[in-house]
C-alpha positions as CSV (number, residue, x, y, z in Angstrom):
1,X,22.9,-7.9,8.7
2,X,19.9,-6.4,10.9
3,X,20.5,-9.5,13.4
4,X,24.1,-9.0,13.4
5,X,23.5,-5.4,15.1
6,X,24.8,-3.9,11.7
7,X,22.0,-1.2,11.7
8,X,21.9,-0.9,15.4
9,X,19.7,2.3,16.2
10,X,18.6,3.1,12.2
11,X,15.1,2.6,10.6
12,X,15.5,1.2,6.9
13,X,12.9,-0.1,5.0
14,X,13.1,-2.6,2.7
15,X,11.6,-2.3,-0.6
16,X,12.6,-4.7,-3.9
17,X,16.1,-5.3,-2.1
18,X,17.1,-2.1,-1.2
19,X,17.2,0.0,2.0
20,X,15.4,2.9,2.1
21,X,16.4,5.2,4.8
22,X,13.7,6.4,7.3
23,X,15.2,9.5,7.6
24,X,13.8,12.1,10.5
25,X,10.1,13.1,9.6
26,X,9.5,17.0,9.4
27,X,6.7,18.1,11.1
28,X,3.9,18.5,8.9
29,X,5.1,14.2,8.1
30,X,4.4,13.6,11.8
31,X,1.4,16.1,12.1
32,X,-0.3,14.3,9.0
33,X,0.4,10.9,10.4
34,X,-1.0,12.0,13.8
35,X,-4.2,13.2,12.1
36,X,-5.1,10.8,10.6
37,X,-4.2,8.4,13.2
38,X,-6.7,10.2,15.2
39,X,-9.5,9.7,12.0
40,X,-8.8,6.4,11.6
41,X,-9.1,5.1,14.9
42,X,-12.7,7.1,15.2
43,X,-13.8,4.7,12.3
44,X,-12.2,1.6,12.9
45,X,-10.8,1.5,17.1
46,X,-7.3,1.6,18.0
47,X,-7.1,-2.0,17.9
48,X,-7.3,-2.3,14.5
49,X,-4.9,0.9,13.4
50,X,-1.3,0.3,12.9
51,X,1.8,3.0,12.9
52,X,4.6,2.4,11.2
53,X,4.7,-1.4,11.6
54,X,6.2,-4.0,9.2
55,X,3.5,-5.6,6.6
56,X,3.9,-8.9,4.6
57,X,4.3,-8.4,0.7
58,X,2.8,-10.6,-1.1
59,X,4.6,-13.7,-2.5
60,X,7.0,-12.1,-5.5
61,X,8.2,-9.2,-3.2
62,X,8.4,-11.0,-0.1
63,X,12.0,-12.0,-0.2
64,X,13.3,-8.8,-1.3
65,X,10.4,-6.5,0.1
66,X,9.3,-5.3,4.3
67,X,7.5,-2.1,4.0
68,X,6.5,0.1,7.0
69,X,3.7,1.9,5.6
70,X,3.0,5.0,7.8
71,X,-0.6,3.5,8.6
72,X,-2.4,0.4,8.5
73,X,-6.3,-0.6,9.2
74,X,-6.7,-4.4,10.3
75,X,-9.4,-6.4,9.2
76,X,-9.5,-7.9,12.5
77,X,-7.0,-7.6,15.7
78,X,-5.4,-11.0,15.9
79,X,-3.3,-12.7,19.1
80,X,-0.7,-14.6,16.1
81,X,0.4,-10.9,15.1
82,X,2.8,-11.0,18.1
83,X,4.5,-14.0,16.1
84,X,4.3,-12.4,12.4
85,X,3.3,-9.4,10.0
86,X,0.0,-8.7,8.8
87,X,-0.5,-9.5,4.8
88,X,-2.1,-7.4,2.8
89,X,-5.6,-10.0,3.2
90,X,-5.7,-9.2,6.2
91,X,-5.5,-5.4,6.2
92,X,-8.6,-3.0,5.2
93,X,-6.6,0.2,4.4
94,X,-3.0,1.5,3.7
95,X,-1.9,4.6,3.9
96,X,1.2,6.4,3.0
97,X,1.7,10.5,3.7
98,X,4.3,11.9,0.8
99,X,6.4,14.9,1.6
100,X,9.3,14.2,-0.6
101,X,8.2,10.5,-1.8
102,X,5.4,11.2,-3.5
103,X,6.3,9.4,-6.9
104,X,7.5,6.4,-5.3
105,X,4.5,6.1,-2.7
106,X,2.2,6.9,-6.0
107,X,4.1,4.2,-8.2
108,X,6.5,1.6,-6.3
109,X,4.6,1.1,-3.2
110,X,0.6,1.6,-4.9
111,X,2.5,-1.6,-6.9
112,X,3.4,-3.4,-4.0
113,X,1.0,-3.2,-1.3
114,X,-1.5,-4.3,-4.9
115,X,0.6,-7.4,-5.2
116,X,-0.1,-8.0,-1.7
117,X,-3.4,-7.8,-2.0
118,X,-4.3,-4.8,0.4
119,X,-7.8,-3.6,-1.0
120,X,-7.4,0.0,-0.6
121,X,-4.1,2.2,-0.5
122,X,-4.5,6.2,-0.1
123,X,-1.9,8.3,-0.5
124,X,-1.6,11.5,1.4
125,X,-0.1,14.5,-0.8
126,X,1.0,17.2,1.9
127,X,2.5,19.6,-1.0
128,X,-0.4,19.0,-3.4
129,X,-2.9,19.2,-0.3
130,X,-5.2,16.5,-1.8
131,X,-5.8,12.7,-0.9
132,X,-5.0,9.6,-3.9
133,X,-7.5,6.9,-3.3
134,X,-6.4,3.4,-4.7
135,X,-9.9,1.5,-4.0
136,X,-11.2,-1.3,-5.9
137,X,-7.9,-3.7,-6.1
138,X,-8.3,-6.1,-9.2
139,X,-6.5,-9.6,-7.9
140,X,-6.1,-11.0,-10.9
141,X,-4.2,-8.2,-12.3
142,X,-2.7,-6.8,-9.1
143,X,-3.7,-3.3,-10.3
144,X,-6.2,-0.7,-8.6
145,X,-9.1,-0.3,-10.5
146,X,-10.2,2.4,-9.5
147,X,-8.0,5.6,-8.9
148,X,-9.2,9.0,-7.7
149,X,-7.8,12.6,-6.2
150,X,-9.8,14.0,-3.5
151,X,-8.8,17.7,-3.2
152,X,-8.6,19.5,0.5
153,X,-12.3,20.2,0.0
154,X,-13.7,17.2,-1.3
155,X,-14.6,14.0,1.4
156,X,-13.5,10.2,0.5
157,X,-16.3,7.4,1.2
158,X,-14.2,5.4,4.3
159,X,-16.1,2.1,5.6
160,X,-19.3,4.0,4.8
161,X,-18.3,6.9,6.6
162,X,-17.2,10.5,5.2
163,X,-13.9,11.4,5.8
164,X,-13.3,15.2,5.4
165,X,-9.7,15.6,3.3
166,X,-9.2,18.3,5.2
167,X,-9.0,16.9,8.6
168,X,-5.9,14.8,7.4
169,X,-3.1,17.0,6.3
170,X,-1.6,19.2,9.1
């Protein structure tokens, strides 16, 4: 349908078969995604940080599954991403800002970009102010084994580097 010009000028997002509308982002959405744009690129080099680009799901969700996560770290720049996504493998961080989607960032998505294989997923709570950490991804059982909430003025451990929570949300 997307090749037939069906959704000509819309963002969807395809998650488990449905379209989820990228609606317009309010502006503490943007602000956050901005910030910690800026953060991320201090640790890891705007080569390897990603805005709202496709990512591969893994192998069960890839059929019915293309999220846009609103950042991505690379494990490495590579020249064949001109030809294809990134899977998660391949990725060192995901990260997600909820306004309004904070269930189904903390739940649906923590399930999918785990399936994938991404090794880390954070989840940035603008209401609640705090940063959820999924470190420590489990293969075997696609699961994160390690879960924690990083209040406004607590710092998460980022490729040996603190990150203040505070610098993130707007």
């Amino acid at each position: 349908m997307s090749k037939a010009g069906l959704f000509e000028g819309q963002r969807f997002e395809l998650i488990h078969g449905d379209l989820i509308d990228k609606m317009g982002q309010k502006p503490p959405h943007a602000s956050a995604i901005q910030l910690c744009m800026a953060v991320l690129v201090k640790v890891f080099g705007v080569d390897l940080v990603r805005v709202q680009l496709p990512v591969e799901a893994g192998a069960v969700d890839r059929e019915r599954s293309l999220p846009e996560p609103d950042l991505a770290v690379l494990v490495e720049a590579r020249r064949d991403f001109a030809q294809r996504h990134p899977d998660g493998r391949e990725l060192a961080l995901v990260v997600e800002v909820a306004d309004t989607t904070l269930r189904h960032d903390a739940q649906t998505k923590r399930d999918l970009y785990a399936r994938a294989g991404v090794p880390e997923y954070w989840v940035l709570d603008l209401n609640g102010r705090r940063l959820i950490a999924h470190q420590r991804l489990d293969v075997a059982i696609c699961e994160y084994v390690g879960i924690q909430s990083y209040a406004e003025h607590e710092a998460v451990l980022l490729a040996e580097q603190p990150i203040d929570i505070s610098a993130l949300p707007p």
